[in-house]
Backbone bond lengths (Angstrom), bond angles and torsions (degrees), N, CA, C in turn:
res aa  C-N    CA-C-N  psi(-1)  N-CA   C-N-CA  omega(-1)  CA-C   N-CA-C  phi
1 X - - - 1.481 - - 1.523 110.86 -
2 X 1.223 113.36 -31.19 1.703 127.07 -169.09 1.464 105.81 -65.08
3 X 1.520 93.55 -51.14 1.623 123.99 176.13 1.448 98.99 -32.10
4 X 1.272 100.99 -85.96 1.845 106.81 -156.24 1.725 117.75 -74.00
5 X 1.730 84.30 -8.00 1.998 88.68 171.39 1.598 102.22 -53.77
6 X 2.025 99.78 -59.16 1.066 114.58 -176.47 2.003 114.10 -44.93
7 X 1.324 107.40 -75.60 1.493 98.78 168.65 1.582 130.69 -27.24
8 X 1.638 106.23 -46.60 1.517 94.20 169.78 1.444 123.28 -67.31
9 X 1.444 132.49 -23.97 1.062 171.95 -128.71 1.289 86.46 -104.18
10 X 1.089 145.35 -82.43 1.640 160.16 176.08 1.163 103.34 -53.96
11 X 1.618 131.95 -60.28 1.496 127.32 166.51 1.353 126.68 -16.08
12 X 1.708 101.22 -62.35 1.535 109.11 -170.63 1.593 102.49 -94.15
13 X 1.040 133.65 6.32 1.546 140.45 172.82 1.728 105.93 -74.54
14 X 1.686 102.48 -57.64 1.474 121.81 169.08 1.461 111.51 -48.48
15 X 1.160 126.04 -29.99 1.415 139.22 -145.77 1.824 94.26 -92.94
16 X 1.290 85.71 -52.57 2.135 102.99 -170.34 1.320 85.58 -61.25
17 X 1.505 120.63 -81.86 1.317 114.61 -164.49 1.915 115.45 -38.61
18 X 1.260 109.02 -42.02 1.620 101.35 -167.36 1.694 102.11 -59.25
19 X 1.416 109.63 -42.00 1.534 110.41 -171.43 1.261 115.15 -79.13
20 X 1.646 125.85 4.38 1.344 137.61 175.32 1.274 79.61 -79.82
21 X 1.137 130.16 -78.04 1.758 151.33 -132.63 1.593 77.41 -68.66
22 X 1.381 125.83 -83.22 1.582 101.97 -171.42 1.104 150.32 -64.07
23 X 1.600 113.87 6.71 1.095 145.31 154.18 1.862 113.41 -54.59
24 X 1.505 102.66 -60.95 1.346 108.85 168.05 1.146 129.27 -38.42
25 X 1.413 102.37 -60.07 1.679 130.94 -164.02 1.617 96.09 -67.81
26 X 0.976 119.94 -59.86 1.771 126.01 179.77 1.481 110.06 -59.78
27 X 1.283 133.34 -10.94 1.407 137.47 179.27 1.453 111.23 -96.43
28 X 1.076 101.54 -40.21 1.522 125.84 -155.12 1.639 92.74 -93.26
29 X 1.030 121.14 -47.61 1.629 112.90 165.67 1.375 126.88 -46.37
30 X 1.756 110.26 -62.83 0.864 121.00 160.84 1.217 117.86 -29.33
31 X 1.552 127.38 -84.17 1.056 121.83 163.68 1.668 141.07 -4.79
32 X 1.379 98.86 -46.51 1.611 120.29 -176.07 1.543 95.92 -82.45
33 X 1.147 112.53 -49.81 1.560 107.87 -167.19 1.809 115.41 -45.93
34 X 1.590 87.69 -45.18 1.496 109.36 -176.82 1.982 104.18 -71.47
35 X 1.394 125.00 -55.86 1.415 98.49 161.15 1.185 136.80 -55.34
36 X 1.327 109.25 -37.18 1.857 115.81 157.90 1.682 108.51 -39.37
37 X 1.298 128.56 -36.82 1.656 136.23 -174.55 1.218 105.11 -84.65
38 X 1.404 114.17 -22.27 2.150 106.10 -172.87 1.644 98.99 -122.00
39 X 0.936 110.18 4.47 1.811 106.46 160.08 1.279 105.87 -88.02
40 X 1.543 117.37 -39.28 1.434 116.27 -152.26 1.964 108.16 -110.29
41 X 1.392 102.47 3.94 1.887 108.28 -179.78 1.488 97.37 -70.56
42 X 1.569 120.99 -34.19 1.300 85.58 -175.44 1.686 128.04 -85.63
43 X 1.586 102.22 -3.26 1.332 132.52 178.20 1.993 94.90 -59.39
44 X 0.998 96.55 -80.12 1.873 117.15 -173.19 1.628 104.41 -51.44
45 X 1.255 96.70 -55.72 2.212 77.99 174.74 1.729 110.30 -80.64
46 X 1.236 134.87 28.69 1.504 124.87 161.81 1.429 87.21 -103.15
47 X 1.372 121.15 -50.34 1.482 107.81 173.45 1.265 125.48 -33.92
48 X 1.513 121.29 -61.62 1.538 124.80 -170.05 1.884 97.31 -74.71
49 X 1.495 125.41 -31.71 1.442 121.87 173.34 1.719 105.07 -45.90
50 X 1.474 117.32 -61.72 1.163 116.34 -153.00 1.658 120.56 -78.20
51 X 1.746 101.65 10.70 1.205 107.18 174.94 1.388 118.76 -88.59
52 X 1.413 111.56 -5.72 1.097 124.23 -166.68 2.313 104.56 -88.08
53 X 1.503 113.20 119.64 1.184 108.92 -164.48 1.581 88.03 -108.53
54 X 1.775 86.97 169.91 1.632 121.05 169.29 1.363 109.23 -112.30
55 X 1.631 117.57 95.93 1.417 99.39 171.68 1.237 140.60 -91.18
56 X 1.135 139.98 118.84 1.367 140.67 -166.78 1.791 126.74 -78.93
57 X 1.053 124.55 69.59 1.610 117.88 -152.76 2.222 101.83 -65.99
58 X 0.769 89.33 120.10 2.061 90.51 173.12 0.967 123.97 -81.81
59 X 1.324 116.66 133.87 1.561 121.53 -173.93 1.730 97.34 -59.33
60 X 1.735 95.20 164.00 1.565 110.61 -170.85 1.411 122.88 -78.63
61 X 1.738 109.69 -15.06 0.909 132.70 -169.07 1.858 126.54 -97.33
62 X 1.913 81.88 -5.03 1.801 83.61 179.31 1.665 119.59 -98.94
63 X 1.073 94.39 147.63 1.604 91.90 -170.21 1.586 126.48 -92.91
64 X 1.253 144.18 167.89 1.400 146.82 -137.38 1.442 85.86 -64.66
65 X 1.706 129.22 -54.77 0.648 109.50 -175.62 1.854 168.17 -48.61
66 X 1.600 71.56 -39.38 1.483 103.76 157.97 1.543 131.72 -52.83
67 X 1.920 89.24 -43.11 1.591 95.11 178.52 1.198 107.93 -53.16
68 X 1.755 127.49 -70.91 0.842 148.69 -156.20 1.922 112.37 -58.06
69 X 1.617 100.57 -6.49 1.674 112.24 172.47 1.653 97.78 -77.32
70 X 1.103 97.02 -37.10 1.334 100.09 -148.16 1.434 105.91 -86.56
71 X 1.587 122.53 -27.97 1.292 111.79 -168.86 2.151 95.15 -88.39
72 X 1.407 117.35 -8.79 1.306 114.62 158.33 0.916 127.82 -66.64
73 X 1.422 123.06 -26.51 1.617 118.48 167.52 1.179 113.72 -94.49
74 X 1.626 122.28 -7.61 1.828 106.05 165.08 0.976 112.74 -73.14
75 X 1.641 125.52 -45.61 1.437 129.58 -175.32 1.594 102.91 -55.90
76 X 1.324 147.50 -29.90 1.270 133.17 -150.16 1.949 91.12 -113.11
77 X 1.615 122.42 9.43 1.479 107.35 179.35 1.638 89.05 -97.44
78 X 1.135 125.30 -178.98 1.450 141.49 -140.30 1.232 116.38 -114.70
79 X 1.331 118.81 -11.68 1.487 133.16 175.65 1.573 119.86 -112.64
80 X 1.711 102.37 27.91 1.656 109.52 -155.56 1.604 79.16 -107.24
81 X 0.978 142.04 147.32 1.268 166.08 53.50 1.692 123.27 38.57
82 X 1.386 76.09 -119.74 1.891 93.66 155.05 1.424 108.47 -152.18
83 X 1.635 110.77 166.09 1.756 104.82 -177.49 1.649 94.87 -120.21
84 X 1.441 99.96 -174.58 1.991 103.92 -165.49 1.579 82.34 -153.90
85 X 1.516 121.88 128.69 1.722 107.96 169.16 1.390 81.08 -102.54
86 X 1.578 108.46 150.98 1.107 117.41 164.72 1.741 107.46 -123.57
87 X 1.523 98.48 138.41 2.037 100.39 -172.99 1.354 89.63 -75.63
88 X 1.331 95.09 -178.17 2.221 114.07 162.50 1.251 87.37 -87.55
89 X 1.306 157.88 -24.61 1.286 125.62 -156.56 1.513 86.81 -97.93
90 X 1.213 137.21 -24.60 1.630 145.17 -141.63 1.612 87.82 -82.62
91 X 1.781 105.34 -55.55 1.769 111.32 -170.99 1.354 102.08 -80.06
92 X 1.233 142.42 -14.96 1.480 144.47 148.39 1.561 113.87 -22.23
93 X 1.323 96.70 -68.25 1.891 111.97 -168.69 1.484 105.22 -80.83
94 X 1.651 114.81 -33.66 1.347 113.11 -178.00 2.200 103.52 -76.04
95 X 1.196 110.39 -24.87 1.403 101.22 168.53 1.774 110.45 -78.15
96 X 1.479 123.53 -38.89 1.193 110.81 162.74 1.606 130.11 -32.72
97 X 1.331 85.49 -61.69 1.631 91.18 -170.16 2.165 107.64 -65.80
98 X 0.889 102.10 -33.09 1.808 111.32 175.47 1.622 93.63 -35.43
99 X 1.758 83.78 -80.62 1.832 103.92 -147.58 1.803 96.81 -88.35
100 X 1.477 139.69 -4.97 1.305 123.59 -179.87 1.311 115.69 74.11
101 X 1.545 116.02 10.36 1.159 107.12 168.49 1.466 112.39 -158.93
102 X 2.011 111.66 148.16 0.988 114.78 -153.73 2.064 116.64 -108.97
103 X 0.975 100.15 116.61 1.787 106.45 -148.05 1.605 76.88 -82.41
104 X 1.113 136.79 0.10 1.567 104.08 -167.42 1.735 93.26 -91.28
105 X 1.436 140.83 -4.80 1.021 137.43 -173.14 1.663 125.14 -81.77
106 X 1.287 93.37 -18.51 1.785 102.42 -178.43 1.454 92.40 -107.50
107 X 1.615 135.56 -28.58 1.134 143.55 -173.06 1.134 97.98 -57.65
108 X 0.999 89.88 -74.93 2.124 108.49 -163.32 1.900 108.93 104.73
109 X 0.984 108.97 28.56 1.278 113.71 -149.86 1.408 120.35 -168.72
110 X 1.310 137.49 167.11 1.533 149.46 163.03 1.568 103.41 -118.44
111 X 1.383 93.24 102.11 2.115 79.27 149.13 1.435 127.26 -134.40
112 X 1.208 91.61 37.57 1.969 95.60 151.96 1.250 102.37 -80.18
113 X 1.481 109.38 167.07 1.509 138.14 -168.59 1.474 91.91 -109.79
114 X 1.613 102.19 146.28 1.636 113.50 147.84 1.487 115.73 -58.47
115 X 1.085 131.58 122.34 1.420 135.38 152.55 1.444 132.92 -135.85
116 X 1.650 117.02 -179.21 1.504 113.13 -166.17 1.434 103.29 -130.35
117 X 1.620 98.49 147.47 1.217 122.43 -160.00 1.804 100.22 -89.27
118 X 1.167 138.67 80.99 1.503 141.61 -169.41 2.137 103.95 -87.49
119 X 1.379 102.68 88.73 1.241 106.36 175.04 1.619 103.18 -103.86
120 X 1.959 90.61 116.89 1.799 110.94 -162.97 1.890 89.20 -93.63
121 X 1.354 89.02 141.23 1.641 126.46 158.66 1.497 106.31 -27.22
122 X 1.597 141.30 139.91 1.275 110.55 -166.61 1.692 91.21 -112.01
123 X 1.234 112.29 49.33 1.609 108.30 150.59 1.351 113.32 -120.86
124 X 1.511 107.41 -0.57 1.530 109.12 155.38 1.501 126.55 -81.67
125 X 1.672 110.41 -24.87 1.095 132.31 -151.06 2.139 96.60 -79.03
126 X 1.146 103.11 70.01 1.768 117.15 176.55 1.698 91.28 -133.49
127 X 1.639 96.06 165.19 1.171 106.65 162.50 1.772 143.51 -66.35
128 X 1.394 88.11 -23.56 1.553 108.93 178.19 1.834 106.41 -81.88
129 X 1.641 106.68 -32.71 1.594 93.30 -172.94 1.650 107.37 -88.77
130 X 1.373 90.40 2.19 1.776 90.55 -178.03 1.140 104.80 -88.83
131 X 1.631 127.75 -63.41 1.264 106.30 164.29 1.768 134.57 -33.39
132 X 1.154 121.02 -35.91 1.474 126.00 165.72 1.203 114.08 -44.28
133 X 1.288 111.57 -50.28 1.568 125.39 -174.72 1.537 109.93 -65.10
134 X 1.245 103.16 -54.79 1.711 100.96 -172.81 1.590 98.06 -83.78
135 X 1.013 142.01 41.01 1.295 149.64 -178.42 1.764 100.93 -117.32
136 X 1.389 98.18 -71.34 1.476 108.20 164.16 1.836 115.86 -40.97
137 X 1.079 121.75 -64.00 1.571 116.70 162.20 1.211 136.68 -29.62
138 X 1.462 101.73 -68.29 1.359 145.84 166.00 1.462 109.55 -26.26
139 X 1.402 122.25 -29.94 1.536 124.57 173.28 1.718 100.44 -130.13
140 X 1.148 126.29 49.71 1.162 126.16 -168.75 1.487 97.93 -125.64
141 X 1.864 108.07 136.03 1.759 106.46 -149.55 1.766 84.35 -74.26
142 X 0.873 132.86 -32.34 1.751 120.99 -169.06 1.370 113.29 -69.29
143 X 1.145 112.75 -21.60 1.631 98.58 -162.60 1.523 105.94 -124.98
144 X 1.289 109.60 152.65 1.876 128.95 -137.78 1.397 97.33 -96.80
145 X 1.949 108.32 -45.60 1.432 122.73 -161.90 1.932 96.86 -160.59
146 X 1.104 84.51 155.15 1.486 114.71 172.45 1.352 123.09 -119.25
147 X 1.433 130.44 96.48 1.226 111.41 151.82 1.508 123.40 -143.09
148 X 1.445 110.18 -179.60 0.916 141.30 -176.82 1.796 138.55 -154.78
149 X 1.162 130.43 161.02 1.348 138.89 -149.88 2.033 87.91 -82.74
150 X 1.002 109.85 89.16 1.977 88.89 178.78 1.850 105.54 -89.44
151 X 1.592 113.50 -30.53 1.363 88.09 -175.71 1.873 119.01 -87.79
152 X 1.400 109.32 20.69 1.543 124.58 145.15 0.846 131.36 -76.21
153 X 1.525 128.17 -41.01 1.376 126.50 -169.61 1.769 89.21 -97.13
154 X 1.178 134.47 11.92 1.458 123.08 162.08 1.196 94.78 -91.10
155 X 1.529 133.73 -52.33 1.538 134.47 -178.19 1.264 112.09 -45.59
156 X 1.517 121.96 -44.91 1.418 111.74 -157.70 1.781 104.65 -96.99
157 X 1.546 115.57 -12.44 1.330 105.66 153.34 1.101 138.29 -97.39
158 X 1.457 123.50 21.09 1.325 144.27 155.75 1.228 114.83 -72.99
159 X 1.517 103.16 -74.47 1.423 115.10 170.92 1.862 135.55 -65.56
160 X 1.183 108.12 9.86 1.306 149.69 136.26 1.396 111.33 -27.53
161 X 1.510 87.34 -105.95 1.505 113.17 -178.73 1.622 118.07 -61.69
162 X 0.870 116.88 -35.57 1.507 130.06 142.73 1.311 113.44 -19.80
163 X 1.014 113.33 -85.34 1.879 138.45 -158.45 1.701 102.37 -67.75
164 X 1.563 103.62 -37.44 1.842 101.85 173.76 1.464 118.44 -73.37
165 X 1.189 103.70 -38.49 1.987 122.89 163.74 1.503 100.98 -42.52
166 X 1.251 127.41 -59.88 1.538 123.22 -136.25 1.980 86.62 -105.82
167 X 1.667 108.56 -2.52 1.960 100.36 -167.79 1.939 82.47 -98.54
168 X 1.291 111.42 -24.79 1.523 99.28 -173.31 1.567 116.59 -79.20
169 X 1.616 117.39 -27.59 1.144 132.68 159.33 1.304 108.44 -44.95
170 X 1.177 115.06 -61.42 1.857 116.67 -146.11 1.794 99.70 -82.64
171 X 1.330 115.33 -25.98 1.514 146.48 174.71 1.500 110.66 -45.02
172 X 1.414 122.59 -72.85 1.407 138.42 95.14 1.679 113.59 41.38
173 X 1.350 101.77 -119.25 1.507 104.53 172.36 1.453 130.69 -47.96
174 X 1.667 111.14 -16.29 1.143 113.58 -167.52 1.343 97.29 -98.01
175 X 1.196 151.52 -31.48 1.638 166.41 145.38 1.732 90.39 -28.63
176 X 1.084 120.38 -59.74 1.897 124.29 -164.47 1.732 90.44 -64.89
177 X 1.306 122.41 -45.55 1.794 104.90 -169.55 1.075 110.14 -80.43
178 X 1.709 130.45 -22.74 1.410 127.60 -144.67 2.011 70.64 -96.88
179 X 1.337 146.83 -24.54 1.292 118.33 -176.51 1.494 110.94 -87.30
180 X 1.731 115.50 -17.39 1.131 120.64 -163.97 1.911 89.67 -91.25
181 X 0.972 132.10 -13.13 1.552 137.26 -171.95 1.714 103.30 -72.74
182 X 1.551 79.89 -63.13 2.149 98.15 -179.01 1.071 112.32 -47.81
183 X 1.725 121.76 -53.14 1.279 123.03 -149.72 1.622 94.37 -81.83
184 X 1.563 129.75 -46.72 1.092 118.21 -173.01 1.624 106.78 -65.48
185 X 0.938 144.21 -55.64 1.685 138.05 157.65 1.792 107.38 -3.63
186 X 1.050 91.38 -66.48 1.907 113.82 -164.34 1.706 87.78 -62.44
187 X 1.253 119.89 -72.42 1.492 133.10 -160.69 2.296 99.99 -54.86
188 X 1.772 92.17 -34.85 1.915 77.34 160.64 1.587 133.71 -91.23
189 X 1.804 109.26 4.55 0.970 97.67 175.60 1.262 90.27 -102.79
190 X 1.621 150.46 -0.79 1.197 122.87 -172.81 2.064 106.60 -97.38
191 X 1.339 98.76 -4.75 1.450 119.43 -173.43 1.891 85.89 -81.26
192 X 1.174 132.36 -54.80 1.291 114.69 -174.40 1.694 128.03 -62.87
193 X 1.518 108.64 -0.75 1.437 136.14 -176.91 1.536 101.24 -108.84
194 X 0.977 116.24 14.55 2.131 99.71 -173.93 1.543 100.03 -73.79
195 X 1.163 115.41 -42.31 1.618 113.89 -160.42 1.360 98.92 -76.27
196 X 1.786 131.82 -26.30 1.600 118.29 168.99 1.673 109.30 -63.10
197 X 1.616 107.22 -29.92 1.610 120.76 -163.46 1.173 100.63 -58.86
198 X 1.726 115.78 -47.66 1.814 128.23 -155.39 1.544 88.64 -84.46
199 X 1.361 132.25 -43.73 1.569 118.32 -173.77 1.063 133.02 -67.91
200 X 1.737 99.29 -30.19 1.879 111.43 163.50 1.537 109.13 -61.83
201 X 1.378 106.03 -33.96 1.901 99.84 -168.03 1.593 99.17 -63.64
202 X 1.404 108.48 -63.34 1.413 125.50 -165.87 1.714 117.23 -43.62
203 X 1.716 114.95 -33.27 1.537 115.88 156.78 1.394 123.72 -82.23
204 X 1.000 113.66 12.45 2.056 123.97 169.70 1.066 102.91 105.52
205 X 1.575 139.36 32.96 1.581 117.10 170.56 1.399 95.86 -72.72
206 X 1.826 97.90 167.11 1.392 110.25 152.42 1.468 131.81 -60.70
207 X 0.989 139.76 -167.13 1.442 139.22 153.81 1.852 111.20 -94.04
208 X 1.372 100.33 -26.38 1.325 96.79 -179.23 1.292 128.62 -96.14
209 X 2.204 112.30 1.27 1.043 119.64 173.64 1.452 96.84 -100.21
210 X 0.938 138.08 11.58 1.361 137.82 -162.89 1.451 93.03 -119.09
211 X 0.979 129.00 -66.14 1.565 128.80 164.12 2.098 113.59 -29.59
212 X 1.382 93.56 -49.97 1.546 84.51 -169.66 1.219 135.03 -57.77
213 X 1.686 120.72 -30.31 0.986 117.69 161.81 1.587 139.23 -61.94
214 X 1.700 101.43 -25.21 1.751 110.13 175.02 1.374 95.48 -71.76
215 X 1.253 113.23 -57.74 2.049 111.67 -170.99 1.500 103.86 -38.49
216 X 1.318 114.98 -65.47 1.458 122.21 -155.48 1.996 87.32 -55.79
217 X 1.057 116.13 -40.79 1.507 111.82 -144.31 1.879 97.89 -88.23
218 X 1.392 107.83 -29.57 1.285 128.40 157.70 1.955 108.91 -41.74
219 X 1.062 102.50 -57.39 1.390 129.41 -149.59 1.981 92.92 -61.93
220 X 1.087 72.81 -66.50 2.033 100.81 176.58 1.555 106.03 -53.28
221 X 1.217 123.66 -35.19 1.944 114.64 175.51 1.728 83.61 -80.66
222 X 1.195 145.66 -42.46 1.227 112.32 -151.37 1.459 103.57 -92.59
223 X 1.477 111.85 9.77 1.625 111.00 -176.19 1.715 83.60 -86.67
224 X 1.079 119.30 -68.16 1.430 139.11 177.14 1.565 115.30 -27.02
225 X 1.220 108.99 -40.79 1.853 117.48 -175.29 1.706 82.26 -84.16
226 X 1.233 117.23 -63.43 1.398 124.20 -161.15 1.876 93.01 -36.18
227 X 1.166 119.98 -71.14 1.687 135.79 -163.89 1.664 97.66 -35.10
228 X 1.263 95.03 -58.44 1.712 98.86 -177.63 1.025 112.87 -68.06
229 X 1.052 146.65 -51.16 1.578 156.02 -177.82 2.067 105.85 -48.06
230 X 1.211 85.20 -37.75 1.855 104.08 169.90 1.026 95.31 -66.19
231 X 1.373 111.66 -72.23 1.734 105.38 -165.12 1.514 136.84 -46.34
232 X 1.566 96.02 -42.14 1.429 110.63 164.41 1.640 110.84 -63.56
233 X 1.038 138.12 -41.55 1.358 146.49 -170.63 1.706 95.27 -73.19
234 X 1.312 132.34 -55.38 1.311 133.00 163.32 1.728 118.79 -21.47
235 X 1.678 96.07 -56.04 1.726 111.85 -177.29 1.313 90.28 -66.35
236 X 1.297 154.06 -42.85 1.275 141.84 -143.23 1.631 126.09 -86.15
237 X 1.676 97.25 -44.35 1.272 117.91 163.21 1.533 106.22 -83.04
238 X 1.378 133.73 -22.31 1.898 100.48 147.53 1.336 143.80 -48.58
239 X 1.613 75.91 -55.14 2.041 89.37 -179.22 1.283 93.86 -43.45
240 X 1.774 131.53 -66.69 1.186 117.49 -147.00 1.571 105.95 -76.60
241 X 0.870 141.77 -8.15 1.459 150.67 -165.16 2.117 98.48 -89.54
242 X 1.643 76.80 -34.88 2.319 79.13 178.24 1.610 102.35 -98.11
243 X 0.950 134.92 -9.97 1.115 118.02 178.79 1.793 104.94 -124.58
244 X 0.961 152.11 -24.86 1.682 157.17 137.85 1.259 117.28 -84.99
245 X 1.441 114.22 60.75 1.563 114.44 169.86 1.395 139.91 -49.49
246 X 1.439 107.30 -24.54 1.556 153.91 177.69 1.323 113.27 -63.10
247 X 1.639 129.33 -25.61 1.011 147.80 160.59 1.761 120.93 -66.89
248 X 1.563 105.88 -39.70 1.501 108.04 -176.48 1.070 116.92 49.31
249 X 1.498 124.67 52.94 1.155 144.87 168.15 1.557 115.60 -56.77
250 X 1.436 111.49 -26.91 1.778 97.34 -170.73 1.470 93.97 -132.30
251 X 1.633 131.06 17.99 1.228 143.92 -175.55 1.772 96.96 -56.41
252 X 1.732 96.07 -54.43 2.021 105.92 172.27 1.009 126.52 -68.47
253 X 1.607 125.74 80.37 1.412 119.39 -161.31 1.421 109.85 -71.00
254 X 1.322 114.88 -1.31 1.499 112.14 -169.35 1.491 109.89 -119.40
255 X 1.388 113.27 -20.04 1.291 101.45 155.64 1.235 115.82 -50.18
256 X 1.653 110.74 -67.06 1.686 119.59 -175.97 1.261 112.64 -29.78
257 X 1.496 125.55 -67.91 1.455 123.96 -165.33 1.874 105.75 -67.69
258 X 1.334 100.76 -17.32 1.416 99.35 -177.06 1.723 108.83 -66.33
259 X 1.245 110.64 -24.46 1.729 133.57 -153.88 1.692 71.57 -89.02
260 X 1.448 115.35 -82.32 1.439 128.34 -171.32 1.853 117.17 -25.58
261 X 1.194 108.41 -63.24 1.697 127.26 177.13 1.933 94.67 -56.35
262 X 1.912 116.93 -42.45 1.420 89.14 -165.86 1.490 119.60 -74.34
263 X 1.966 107.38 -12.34 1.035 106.76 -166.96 1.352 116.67 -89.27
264 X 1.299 109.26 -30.20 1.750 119.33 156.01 1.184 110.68 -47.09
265 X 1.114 144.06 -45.60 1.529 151.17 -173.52 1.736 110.32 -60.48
266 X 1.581 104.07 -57.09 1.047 125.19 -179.65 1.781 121.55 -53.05
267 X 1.100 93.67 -23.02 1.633 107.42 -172.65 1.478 98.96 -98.29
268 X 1.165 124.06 -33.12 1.429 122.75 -167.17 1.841 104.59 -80.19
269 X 1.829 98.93 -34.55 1.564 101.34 -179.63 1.208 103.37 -69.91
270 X 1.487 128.03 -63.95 1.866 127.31 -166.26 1.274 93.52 -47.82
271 X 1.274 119.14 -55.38 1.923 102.80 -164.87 1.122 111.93 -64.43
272 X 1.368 142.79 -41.34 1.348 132.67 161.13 1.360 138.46 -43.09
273 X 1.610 116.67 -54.92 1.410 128.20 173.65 1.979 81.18 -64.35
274 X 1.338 129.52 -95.70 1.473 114.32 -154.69 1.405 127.48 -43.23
275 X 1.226 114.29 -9.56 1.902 113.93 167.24 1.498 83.16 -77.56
276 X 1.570 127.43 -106.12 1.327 134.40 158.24 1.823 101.05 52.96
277 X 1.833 91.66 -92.12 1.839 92.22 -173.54 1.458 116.84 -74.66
278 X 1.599 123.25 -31.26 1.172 129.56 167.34 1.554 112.28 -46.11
279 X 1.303 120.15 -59.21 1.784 100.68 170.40 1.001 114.33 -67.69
280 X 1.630 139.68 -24.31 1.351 132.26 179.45 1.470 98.39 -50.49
281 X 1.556 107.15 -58.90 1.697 98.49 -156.20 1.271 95.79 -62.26
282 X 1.323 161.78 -56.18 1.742 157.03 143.36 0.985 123.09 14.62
283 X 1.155 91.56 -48.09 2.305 99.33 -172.34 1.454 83.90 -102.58
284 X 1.399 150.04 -15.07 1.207 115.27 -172.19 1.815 110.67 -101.17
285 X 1.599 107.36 3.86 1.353 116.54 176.37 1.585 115.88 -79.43
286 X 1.307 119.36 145.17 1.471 113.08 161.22 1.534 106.22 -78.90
287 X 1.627 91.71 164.22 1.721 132.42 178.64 1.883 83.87 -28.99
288 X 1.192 110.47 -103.11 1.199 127.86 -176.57 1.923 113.48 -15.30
289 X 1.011 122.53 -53.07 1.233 129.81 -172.63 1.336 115.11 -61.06
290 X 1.282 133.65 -5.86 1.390 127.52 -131.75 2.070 84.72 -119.06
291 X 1.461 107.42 -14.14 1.351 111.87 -171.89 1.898 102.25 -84.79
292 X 1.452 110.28 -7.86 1.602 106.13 -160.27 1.968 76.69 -118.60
């Protein structure tokens, strides 16, 4: 009979600990996922900034040479990106293929312009440096017209600054549950131990030898949740690294491990401080209290 008390006894011991440990691991991911999102926002919106172009259409009258002046001095100003020349015959076939149909046949003719594809740096990419930019063009003897997308690049620096406002907020709140998540986990497995806690006190333990064994054992699920919580976070930044390469998600090897080391860290601190006060409040209850 002693036997299988004991066996069940160990059963549901195994049981607490596993759902501590996945408690961790599911917090602690989370967690990561979301620093993985505020290390890397400013990474992902220069991306979507720098898609945004300046097109330059060229007069009809300038010759190869000229172009080729000209796309040397865009590449060498400071807000260049990269450039794309595009021919009239090039935007010819690329409007074919769009709309399915070919205007040079009733035309008799091409009259698009050669022009260049000017994809700006995305700390230029505001409304004020764009105007600068097409200002500079804008009186430039080669080129006919200037344009560009302006009520986008108002959208996408609105919604910008926007989107970093509302990731530091939520960043924030999400840090306050993932400690309030752990600690209550920890605080019910140390609540199923009060009556070993009150019997050790009551034959002369210390408080601080009585503590050491939950901490240490505390300590070890959150190394343990922590490992997995990595691991899963590992799978996450692959996928996106094999399928959105463009992102350069693991290009910062030291961000990453920096993300990696805080979240290991992080698991090892909550589980400590919440075993920590959880036996405090234990040892600091009377006999009687321990039933409510």
């Amino acid at each position: 009979m002693s036997k299988s008390f004991e066996k069940y006894h160990k059963r549901r011991l195994r049981s607490s600990y596993i759902s501590v440990v996945i408690s961790i691991a599911l917090v602690l991911f989370l967690l990561g996922l979301l620093g993985l999102l505020v290390i890397n926002t400013k990474k992902v919106s220069n991306h979507f900034k720098e898609q945004a172009a300046i097109t330059l259409f060229i007069k009809n009258d300038v010759k190869k040479e000229g172009i080729d002046k000209l796309l040397v001095s865009i590449d060498k100003e400071p807000f260049t990106k990269n450039t794309r020349f595009i021919s009239k015959d090039e935007a010819a076939e690329i409007y074919k293929k769009e709309n399915g149909e070919d205007f040079m046949n009733f035309l008799g003719y091409n009259p698009l312009q050669n022009a260049i594809d000017i994809n700006v740096k995305a700390d230029f990419v505001t409304p004020e440096q764009m105007a600068k930019i097409e200002k500079i063009y804008t009186n430039n003897q080669f080129i006919s017209e200037v344009s560009y997308d302006k009520p986008l690049i108002d959208l996408l620096t609105k919604n910008v600054r926007r989107i970093s406002f509302f990731i530091l907020i939520f960043s924030a709140l999400s840090t306050l549950i993932v400690v309030v998540l752990i600690n209550s986990s920890l605080r019910l497995s140390v609540y199923s131990k009060r009556f070993t806690i009150k019997t050790m006190q009551m034959v002369g333990a210390t408080k601080s030898f009585i503590r050491k064994p939950f901490i240490w054992r505390s300590i070890k699920l959150g190394i343990i949740g922590a490992f997995f919580a990595l691991l899963g976070l590992s799978g996450i930044i692959y996928y996106i690294h094999k399928n959105y390469p463009e992102f350069n998600f693991i290009n910062d090897k030291l961000q990453i491990l920096s993300l990696f080391g805080g979240i290991f860290l992080i698991g090892i601190i909550i589980t400590w401080l919440s075993t920590f006060f959880a036996t405090q409040r234990f040892l600091n209850l009377k006999t009687d209290e321990l039933y409510y």
